[in-house]
Structure formats: C-alpha cells, structure tokens
C-alpha positions in Angstrom: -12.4 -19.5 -95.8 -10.0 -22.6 -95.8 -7.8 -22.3 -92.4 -4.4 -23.1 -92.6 -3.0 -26.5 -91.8 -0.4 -25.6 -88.8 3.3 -26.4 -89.7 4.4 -29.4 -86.9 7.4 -28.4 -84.4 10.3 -30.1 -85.1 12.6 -30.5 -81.8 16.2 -29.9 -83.2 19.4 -31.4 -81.1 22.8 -30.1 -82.7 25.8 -32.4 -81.4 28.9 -31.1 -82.1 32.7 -33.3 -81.3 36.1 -32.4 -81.7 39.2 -35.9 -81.4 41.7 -33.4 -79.1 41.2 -31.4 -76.4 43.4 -28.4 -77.6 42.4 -25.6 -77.4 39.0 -26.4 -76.1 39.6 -23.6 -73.2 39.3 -21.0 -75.6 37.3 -18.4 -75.5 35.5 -19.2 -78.9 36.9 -23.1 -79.8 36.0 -25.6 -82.4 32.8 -26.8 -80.6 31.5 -23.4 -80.6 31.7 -23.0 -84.2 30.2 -25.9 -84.7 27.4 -25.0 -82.5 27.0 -22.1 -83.9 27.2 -23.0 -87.3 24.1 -25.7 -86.3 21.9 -23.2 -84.8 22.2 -20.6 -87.9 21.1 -23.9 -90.3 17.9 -24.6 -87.7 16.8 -20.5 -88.0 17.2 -20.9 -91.8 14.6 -23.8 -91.5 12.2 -21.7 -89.1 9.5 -21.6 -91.6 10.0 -25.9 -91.9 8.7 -25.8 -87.8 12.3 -26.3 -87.1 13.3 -25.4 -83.0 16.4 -26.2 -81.3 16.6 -27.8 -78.3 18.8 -26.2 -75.4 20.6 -28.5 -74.0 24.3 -29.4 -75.3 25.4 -32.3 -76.5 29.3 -31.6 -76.5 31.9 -34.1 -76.4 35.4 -32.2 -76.6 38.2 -34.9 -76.5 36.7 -38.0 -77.9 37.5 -40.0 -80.6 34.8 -40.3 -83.4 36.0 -44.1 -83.6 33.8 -45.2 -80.7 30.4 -44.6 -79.6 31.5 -44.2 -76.1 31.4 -40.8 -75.8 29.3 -39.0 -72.8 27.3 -36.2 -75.1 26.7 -38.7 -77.7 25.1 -41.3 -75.3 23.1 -38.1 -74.1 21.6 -37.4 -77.3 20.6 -41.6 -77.7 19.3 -41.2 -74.1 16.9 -38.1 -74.9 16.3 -39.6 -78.9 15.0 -42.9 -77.4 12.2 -40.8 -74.8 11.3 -39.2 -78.1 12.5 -35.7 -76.8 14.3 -35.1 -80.4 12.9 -34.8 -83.9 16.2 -33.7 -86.3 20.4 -34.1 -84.9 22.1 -31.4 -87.1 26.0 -31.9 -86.9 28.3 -30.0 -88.9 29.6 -32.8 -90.8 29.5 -36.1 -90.8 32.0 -37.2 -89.1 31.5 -35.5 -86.7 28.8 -38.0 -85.4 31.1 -40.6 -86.2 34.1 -42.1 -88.4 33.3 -45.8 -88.3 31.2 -47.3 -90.8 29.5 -49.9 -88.8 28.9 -47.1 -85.7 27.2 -45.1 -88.1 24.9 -48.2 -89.9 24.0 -48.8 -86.5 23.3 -45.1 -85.6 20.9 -44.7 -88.7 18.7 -47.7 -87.7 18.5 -45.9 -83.9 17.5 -42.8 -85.6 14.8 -44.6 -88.3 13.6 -46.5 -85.7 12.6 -43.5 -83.8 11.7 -41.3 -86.9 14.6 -38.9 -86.5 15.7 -37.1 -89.1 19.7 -36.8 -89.7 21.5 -33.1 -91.4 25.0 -32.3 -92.0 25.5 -28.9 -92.5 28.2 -28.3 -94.6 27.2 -31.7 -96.6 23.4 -31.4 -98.1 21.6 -34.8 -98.5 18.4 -36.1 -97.5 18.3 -39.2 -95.5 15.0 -40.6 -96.4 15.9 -41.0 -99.8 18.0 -44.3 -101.2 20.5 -41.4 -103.0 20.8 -39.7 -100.0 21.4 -42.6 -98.5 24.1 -44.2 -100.6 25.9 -40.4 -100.4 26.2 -40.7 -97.0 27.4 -43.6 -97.1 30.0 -43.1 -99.4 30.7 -39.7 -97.3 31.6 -41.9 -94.3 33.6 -44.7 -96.4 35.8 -42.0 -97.1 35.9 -40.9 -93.4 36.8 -44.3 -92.2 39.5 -44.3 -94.7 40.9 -41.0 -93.5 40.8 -42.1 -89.9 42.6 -45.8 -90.4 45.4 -44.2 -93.3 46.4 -41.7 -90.4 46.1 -44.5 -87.4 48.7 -46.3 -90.0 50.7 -43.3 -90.3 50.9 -42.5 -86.3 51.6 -46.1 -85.4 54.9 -46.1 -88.7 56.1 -42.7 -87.2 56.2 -44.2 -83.3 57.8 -47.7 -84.8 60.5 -45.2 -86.5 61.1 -43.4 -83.5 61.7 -46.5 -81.1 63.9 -48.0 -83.6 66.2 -44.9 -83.2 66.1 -46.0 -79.2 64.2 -43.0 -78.2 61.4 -43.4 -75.5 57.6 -42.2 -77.2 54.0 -42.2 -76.1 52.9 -42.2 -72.4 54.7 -42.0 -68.8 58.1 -43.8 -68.6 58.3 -46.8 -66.4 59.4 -47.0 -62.9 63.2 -45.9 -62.7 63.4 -43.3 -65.5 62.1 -39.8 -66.3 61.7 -37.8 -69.2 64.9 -35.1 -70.3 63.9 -31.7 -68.8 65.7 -28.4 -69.0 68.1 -28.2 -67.2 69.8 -31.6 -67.7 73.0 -31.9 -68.9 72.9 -32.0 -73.0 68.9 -31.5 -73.0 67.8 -30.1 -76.2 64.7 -29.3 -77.7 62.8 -32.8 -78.7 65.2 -34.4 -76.5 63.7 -38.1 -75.3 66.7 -39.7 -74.5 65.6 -41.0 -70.8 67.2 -40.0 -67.5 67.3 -42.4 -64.9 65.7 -41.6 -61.3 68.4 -43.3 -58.9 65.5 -43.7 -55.9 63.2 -45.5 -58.0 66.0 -47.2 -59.9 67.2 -48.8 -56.5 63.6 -49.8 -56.4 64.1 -51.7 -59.6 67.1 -53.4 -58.7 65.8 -54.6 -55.2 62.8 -56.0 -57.3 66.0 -58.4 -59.5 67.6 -59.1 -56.2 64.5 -60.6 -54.3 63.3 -62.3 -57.2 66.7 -64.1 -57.2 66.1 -65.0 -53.8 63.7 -67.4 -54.7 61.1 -65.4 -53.4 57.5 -65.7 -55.3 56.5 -62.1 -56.9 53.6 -62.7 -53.7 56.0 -62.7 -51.6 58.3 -60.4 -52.8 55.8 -57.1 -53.4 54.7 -58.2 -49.7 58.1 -57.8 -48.1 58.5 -54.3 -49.8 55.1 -53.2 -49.1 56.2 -53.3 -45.5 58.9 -51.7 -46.4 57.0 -48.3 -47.6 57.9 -48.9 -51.6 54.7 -47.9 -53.4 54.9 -47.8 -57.7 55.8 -45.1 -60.0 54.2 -41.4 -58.2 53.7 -38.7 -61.0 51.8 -35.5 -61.5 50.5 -34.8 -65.2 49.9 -31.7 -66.9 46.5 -31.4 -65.9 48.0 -31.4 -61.9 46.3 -34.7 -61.7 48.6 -37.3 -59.2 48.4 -40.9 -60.7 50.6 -43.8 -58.8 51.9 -43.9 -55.4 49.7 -47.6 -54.8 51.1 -50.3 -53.1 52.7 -53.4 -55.1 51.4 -56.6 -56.2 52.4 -59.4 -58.0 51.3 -58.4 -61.7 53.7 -55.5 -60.9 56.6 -56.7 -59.8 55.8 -59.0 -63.2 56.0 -56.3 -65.7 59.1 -55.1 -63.8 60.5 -58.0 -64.6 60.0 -58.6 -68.1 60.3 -55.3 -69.4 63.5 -54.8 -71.3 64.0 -51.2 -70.9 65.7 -51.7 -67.6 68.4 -53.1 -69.9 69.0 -50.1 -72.2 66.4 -51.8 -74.7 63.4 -49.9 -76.6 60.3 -52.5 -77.6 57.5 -52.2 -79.9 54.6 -54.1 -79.9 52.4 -54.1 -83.3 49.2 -55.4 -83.7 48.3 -54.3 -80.1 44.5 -53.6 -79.7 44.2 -54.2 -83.7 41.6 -56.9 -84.3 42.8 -59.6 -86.8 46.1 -58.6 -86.6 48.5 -60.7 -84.6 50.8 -59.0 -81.7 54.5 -58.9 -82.7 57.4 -57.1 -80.8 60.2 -55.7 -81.6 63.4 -54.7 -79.4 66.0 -51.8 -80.4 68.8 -50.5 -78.5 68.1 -47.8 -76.7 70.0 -44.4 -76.0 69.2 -44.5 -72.3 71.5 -45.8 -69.6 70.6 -49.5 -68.4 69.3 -49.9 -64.8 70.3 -54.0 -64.5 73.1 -55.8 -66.4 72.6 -58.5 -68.8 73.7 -61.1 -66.3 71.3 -60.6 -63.9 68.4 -60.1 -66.5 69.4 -63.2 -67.9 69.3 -65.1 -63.8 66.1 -63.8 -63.6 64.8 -65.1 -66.7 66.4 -68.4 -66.3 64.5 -68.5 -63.0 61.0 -67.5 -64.3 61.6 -69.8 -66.9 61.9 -72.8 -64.4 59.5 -71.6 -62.3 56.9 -71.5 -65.3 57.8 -75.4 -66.2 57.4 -76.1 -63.0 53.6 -74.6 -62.7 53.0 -76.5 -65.8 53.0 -80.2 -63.4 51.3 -78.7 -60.9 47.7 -77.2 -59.9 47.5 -74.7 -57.6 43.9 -72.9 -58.1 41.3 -73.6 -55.3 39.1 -75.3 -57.0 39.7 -78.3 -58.9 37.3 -78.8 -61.4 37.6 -74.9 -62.9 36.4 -75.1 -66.5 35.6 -78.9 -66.4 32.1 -78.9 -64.6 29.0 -78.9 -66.5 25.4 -79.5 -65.9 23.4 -82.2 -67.4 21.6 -79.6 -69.2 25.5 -78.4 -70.9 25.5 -75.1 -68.3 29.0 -74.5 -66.9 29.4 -74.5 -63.2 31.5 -71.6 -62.4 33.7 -71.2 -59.8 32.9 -69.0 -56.6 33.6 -68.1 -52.8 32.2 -65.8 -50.0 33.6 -65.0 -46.5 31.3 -65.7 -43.8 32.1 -65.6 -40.1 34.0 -68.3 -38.6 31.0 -69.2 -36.5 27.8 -68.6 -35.7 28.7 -68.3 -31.9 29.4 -64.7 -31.1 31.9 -66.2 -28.2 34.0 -67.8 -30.8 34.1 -64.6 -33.3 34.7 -62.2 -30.1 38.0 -64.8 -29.2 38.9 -65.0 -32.6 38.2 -61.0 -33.6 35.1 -59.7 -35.1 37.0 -59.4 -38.6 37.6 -63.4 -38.7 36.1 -65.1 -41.6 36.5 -67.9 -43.4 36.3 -68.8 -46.9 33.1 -70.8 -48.3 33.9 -71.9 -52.0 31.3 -73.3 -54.7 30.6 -73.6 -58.0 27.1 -72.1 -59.4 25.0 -73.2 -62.7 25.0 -70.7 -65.3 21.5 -71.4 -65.7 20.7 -70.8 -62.6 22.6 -67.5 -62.3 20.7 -66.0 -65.9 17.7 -67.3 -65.7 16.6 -67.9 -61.8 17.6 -70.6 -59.9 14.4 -72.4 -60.0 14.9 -73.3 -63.2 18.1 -75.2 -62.5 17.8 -78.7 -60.3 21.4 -77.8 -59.4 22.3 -74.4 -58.7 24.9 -74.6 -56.9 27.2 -77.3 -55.1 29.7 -77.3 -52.1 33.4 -77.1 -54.6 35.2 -79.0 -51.3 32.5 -81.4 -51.4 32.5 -82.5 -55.0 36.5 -81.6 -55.1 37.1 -83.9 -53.1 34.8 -87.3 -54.5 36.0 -86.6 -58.1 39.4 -86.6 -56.8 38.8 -90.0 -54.8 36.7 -91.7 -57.6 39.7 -90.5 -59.9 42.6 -91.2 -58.1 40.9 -94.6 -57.1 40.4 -96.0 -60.8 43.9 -95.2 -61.6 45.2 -97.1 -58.6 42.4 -99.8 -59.3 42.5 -100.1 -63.0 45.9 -99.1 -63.9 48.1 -99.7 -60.8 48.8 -96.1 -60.7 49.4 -95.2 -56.9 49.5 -91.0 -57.2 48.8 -90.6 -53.3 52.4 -90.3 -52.2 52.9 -87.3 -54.9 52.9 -83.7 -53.3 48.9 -82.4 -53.4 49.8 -80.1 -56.2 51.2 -82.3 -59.0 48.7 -85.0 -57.8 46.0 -82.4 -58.5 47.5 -81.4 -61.7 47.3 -85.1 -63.1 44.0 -85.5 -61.7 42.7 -82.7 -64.0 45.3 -83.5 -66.9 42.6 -86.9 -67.0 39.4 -85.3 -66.8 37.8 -84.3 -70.0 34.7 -83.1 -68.4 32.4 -84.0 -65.1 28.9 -83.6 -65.5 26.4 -83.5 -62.7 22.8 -84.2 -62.7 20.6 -84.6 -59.7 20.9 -88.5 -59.5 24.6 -89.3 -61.0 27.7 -88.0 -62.0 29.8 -88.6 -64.7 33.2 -88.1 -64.8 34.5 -88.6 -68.6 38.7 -89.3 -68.3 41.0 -89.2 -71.8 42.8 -92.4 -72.3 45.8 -90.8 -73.6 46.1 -88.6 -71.1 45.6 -91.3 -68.7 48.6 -93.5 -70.3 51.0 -90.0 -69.9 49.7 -90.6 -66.3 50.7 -93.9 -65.7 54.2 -93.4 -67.4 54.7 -90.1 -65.2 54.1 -92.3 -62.2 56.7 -94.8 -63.3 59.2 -92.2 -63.9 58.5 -91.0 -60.0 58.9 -94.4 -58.4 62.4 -95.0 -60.6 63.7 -91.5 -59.6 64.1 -90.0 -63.2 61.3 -87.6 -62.6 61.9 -83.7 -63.0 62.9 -82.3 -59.1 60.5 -80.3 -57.6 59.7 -76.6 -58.3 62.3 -74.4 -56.2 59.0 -72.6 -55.1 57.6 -75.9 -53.2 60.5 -77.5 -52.2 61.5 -74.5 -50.6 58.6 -74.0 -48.7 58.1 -75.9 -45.3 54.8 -75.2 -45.1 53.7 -77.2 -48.7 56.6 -80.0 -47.5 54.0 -80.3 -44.2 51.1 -80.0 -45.7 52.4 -82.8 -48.0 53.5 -84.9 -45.0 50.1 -84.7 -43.6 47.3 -84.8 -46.3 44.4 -86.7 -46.0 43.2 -89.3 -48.7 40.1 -88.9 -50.2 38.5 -92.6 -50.7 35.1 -93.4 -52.1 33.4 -96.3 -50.3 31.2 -96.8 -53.9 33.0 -98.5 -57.2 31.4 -96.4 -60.0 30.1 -97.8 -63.6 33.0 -97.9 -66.7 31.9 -97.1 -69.8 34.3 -97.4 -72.6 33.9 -95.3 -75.4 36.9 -95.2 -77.2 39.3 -91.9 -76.5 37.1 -91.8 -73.4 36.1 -93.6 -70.6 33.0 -93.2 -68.4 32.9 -93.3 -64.7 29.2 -92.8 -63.3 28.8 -92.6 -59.7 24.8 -92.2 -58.7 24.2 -89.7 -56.4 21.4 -87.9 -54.7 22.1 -84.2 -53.7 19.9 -83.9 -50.6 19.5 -80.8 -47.9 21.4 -81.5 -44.6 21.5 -79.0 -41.3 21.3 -76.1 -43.9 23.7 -77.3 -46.4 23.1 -79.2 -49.7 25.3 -82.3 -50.0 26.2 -85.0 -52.3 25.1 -88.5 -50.8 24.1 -92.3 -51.7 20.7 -93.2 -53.4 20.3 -95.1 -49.6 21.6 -91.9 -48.1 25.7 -92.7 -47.4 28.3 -91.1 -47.2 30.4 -91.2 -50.6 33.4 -90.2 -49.2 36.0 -90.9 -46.6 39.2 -89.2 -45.3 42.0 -91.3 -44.5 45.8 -90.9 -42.9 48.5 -91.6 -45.1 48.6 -94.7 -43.6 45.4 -96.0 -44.3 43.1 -95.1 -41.2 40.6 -93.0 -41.0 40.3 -89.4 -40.1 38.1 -88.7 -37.1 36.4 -85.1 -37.3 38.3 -82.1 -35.0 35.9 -80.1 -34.3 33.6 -83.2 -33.0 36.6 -84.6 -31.1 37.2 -80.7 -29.7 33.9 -80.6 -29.0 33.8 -83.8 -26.6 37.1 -82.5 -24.8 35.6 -79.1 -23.8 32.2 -81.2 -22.4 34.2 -83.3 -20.4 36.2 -80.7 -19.5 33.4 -78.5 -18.3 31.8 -81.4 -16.5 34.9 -81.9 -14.5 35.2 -78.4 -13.4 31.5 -79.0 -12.5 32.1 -81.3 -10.3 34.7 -79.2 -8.2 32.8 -77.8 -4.4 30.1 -75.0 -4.9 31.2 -74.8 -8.9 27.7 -73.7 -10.8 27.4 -72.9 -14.6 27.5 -69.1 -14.5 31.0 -69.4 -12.9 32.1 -72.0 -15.1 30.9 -70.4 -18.3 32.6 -67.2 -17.1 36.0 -68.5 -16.7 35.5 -70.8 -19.6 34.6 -67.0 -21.5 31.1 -68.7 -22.9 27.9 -68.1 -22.5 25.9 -70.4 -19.9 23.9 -71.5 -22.7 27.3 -73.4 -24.3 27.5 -75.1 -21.5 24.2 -76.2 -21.3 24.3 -77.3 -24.9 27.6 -79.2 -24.6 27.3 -81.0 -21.4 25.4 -83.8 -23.0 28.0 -85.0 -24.9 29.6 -86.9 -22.0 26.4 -88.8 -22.2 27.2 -90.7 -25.3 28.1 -94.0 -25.5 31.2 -95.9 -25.3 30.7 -97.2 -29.1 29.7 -93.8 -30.3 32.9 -92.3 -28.2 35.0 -94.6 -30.3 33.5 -94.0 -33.6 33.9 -90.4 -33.1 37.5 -90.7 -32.1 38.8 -93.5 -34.6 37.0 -91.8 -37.9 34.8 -94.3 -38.4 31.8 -92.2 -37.8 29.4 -90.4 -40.5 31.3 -87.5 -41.9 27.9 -86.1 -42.4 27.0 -86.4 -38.7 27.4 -82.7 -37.7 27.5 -81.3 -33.7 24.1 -80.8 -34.1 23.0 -84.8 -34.4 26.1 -85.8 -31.7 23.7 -83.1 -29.2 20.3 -84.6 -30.0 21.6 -88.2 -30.1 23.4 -87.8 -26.4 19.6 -86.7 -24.8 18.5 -90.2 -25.0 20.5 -92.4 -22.4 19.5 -95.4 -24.4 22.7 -96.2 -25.8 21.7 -99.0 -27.9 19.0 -96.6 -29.4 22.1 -94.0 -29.3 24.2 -96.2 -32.0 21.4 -97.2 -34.0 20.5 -93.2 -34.3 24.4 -92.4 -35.6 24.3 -95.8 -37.7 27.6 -97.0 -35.3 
C-alpha cells in the first residue's frame, strides 16, 4: 500500500493597513476586518497546508506611499529569517500604492520564495498573467493615490487664495477661531491673534532692527524666558515651549503672515517639480506693519550682500580639499580638555575645553584608515599655509597686498581663487582660477582708491572683529612653490612631508622645516605665548625659591601646582641667552613644543643647547 506523500506547511502572515487613523479605536475597525477577512481565506486553504502565523503585522495610520511603515518592516524582518511562507492582504494596495515599492517588494518576496495573495483580487503570482494583472492592479492604484494628492493640494491652493489659514498649527502669534469668539462660525479659519505671543513677534522686528545678528538676538530673549510657540494637540500631546535659535528667529522673519498675508508653496516635497509660492491677502489681522517688514527686509538684504565678500566658516578649505587619490577631506572638530594638567583644568573648571578642528579623508573614514596615507590633517595647520602660499603669490606675482583687509573678506578672496587643493603625502597642490584671480586684483585696487563697498553693519559694528582685525597675525611661507600654467588654471606645488611630532601629525619640509611663519602686522615675527608664559612662571618660581627657608612643596602650594610642575619647569631658566632670545623675538621653531624647550635646558652646554633648537 502506497503511503501518502504529506502536504508541506505553509507559514501564512496576513498584513493588514489602513492611510487614517479614524476610527481605529473602535471596537471592531478597518484592520480587524481585514484581519479577519485574511484568516477566513487561510482556513479555506487548510487542505493546501496553509497555517497562519500569530503575530500582527498592523500598521493603522500609514500611508501606503512609503515603505516606512513599522508592521510592514516587521513582516520584511521575519520574511528575510525565512519565518513566512504566503503574506495574504486584503487587497493590493493595501501592501502598497507605489509602483516601484511594490516592484521592489516582489523581488524581496521571489527572492525568498514567498508566495503573494490578495483576497478580494484572485491571481497567482508565479505566473507571467498573474504577474502583468498585478501589475496593472497597482498602475491603477498609483493613479488613484497621485489624482487625489492633486486634488488635496488644488483644494488647499483654493482655500489660501480666499486668505483663510489650512493645514497644520498656526505660527507663533495666532490661534485658530474657537467657540466662543466673537463672529466664530462653524468652518470658521479666519485666525485670532494671541497678543502674548504677538509681542513676542514684534520684539523679534525690533531687535533685528537693532542690528543685532539673529545669534545674538534669540540669545538676549532666551535670557529673557521667551521660549517658541507652546501647544497641546488633540491627542494631549505638548509640542513647543524650546528655547530660540537663530533658524527661528529666521522663519519669523520671513514669513509673511505676520503681515496679514496667506502663502502657498507648490512643488514642495514633489520631485521634478520646481518650488513656487504664492502670497494672497489674508482675512486675519496683521501683527507688523508694512514699514517695518519692509526695514527688516532691507536690512537682511544688506546683511546677505555683505556675507557674500566675506568667509566666516572655521575652516577654510570646506569643499575644496581633496586627496591625491580624488577623496574629499571633510571638515571636523572635537572638544578636548584645555590641558592635560589636571591643575590647569581645576583653575579653569572641569567643563573647559577647547576646540580641535580637522579635516578627515573619506577614504579613510569608509574604508579604514590604513588604507589612506592621509587620514586626517590638522585644518589650522594646512588653513593657515594655503592661506600664506596664497596670499603670498598674489602679493608676489600680481602686486596684490590683501593683508591689510579685515580676516573675513581676506579669507573670502582667498577661497574665491582656489579651484581645489590636493594633498598627497610629499606635495601639495593648490590649483587657483585666473579669472577669479583678475576679480581679485581689481577688488584690491578698488580698496586702496576708497570706492570699495563699506563694511557689513554686522563687522563694523562689532569691536571685537575691529580688534581682532587690528591684531592678526600674517601667515608667511619661508618656501616659493613651483607655477604651473595651465591655461584657466595655475598650479602652485609646495613639497611637503607630513611627519609625526610630540603626538601630532604635521605638515613640514622634505629637510624637516617649518613651512610657516607668523608675523605682526608690521613685519616681525610672532614669538609663541605659551613658551614665553612658560619661561615667566620658571623664573618666577626660581625667584620665590630663592627667598629664606622657601622649599618646593610650599612654593607649589601657593603657586596652586603640583611639586612635580615645578620640578618640570625650573629648567627653563637654564637656557641660554641665544635660545632666550629666539624664544622671545619669534624667531624660534614654531614646531619646537614645551616639551623640547624642557629636554634642551638639561644640558648646560649652551652651544650644544642652540645647535639642539637649530638657533
């Protein structure tokens, strides 16, 4: 007797979705039904092998536009550990609306060797017909979806043309109507205006015509205890209340309502189609007059001609540094402590840091960064040579002098010249645009006759970037780089060797030089501070020293350092005249650290003292 073949188990996952949530808290809703209506098709197919699979895979509330939706990623999760066999849905749809979604839902599914069955909509999957039905089924559904996106988004453009507020929370200042206001009817959306939050508004107009930066401005009324718009939605959720910031105070300013004006953007979020907005009259009562929107404007107007000639960013080269290999060098920064001396960090609080800023190979951040003979590079360090080599062929080639210009519009002509800057391990090469450079030169000449634009308000205003003007160093390169003319471009390669020193990697000579100097305004150069600082506290300790039954323990302990400072820093008033005055005049290493000053000063040899620091 022939024993029959056992019918396989089929593990059966039924996923049911509904675009709204209302009335999903129902006793019975719409993803019931559809539950149930998925579970009575699985019974039906018992006698196929046919199970279903207990756990729900439910997503009330989501649009079938997207694949972002928490049951449906779910139901991928437990389909790619092969834990389903057959997803049921009701229809088809219902799994999703978009054409390319579902293509790419299919493959998932074939891959795997799921089965797909609509329930109301019989096909068969594994079939080319049943294929190309499907298809077509979901053609249509697209169709459906996008006509009554079109229709939503013509009913809202209607609506905002009549000056009525639609669609979301209203902005800082206004309210919706609500019964009880004078003239509220039903549908009413005419908005009301909240006078705490409208004073709000206004003081936002008033301190921007202050000249104050929106910075500045959203920290003043921070202190101040204004937060942004505080509401409570319908579910008794409380969204707002944070504290202001400058892309705030931005959107404040720019957004027309507060003048009794209704926009509408089209084409927002709409790929391929370009963004264009309209502005109606509104119905609601303006917040700011038209002469102080227009002040405003004027002023943000200026004040965004003005950032155009200047560079503010912190690092220089953003979106112009490249490896040899073509890897961008992105931009970066950490906050380390201000010192490694837990003496220093107690004086200046155990929350000082300071800022370390770098740029970082793409390469090496994707693939490892021992595949990348770069990695990563100091940003002040290579900053500040590509702005000396720059600024040093202009003034040497083309007689263009831009180190009396304020830092930032100097900066913003030094990148307005750069094309690119690529860095290998033995050179770099700094590629400049000739016409670029000739709007350069003529900008300069404009300067030195006085026909220039002024300043931006923001600058001039501001002592501290008047000081910090007054007293910047130059960057100078010791080294002439090659000039390679290549038509639009010229080439300046500077060789290099980026070589490990007291834990830092740093740009140097092929003989190991410095290839870059600091200088005054004037021309002299810029001794080190914290080496200078450094020499003062030694001889200032030594002094102390020297005072009647002084020791180290009681001089470290009114000093408020540890004995071990002291001991580490009184050799310094062992160094020798010559190193004293390179040290104090600038004309010392700027890559000789404390550290080397320390060793150096142990041998009393001063001749063998200045040969060591090359003085």
């Amino acid at each position: 007797m022939t024993t029959p073949t056992p019918t396989p188990t089929l593990r059966c996952a039924v996923y049911t979705r509904k675009s709204s949530e209302e009335g999903l808290d129902q006793a019975f809703n719409s993803l019931d039904a559809q539950r149930e209506a998925g579970l009575d098709y699985i019974k039906s197919q018992k006698h196929q092998g046919w199970t279903a699979i207990t756990t729900p895979y439910d997503d009330g509330g989501y649009s079938g536009g997207s694949t972002d939706r928490p049951g449906l990623q779910r139901l991928l999760a437990d389909i790619s550990k092969r834990r389903v066999d057959v997803v049921v849905v009701y229809k088809v749809d219902r799994l999703s609306r978009s054409l390319a979604d579902f293509a790419r839902l299919m493959q998932t599914f074939d891959e795997r060797g799921v089965s797909f069955v609509s329930v109301t909509q019989q096909f068969n999957t594994t079939t080319s017909m049943g294929r190309l039905t499907l298809n077509m089924l979901l053609s249509f559904a697209q169709f459906e979806r996008e006509v009554t996106g079109e229709r939503i988004r013509d009913k809202i453009a209607a609506t905002k043309r009549k000056g009525v507020w639609v669609c979301g929370q209203p902005p800082l200042g206004y309210r919706l109507p609500r019964e009880g206001d004078p003239g509220f009817s039903t549908g009413d959306r005419v908005l009301r205006v909240i006078e705490p939050e409208a004073e709000l508004v206004r003081a936002i107009f008033r301190g921007y015509l202050e000249r104050a930066s929106p910075v500045e401005l959203a920290a003043r009324l921070n202190a101040e205890g204004r937060t942004t718009k505080k509401w409570t939605s319908s579910r008794g959720v409380t969204h707002g209340g944070r504290p202001l910031n400058a892309a705030f105070i931005h959107r404040v300013l720019t957004n027309p309502v507060y003048i009794g004006k209704i926009a509408h953007t089209r084409g927002r979020n709409i790929r391929g189609v370009p963004k264009q907005t309209e502005v109606h009259e509104g119905r609601h009562e303006p917040i700011i007059d038209r002469a102080t929107w227009d002040r405003v404007h004027a002023e943000m107007r200026t004040a965004e001609r003005a950032s155009r000639r200047v560079w503010t960013h912190t690092h220089l080269l953003k979106g112009k540094l490249r490896t040899l290999e073509g890897h961008a060098m992105s931009p970066g920064s950490v906050q380390r402590p201000v010192s490694k001396r837990a003496d220093v960090c107690r004086a200046l609080g155990e929350d000082a840091r300071r800022i370390v800023r770098y740029y970082v190979s793409q390469k090496a951040v994707k693939q490892g960064y021992k595949t990348c003979p770069i990695k990563s590079i100091s940003a002040a360090q290579i900053d500040e040579l590509v702005r000396a080599v720059v600024l040093g062929h202009l003034h040497r080639e083309h007689s263009a002098d831009l180190h009396s210009q304020e830092p930032q519009a100097r900066d913003r002509w030094v990148r307005e010249v750069i094309h690119r800057v690529v860095i290998a391990p033995d050179q770099i090469s700094i590629e400049l645009a000739r016409d670029r450079i000739a709007a350069c030169i003529e900008a300069v000449r404009e300067t030195a006759s006085g026909s220039s634009p002024s300043p931006s308000p923001s600058s001039s205003s501001n002592p501290s970037t008047r000081a910090r003007g007054a007293t910047a160093q130059v960057p100078v390169c010791p080294f002439t780089p090659e000039l390679d003319d290549r038509g639009p471009r010229l080439v300046l390669t500077l060789r290099v060797q980026i070589k490990r020193h007291d834990g830092r990697r740093v740009l140097l000579s092929p003989d190991g030089h410095d290839l870059l100097t600091m200088l005054a305004p004037d021309g002299r150069p810029m001794p080190q501070d914290h080496l200078v600082r450094a020499i003062g506290l030694a001889y200032a300790w030594r002094r102390d020293l020297l005072e009647p039954g002084a020791t180290i323990d009681a001089v470290a302990q009114r000093a408020g350092v540890a004995p071990s400072r002291l001991h580490a820093m009184l050799p310094l008033t062992q160094l020798s005249p010559a190193v004293l005055r390179a040290v104090f005049t600038g004309t010392l290493s700027s890559s000789t650290t404390l550290a080397d000053l320390q060793r150096t000063a142990r041998d009393l040899e001063w001749s063998r003292q200045a040969q060591a620091l090359g003085v």
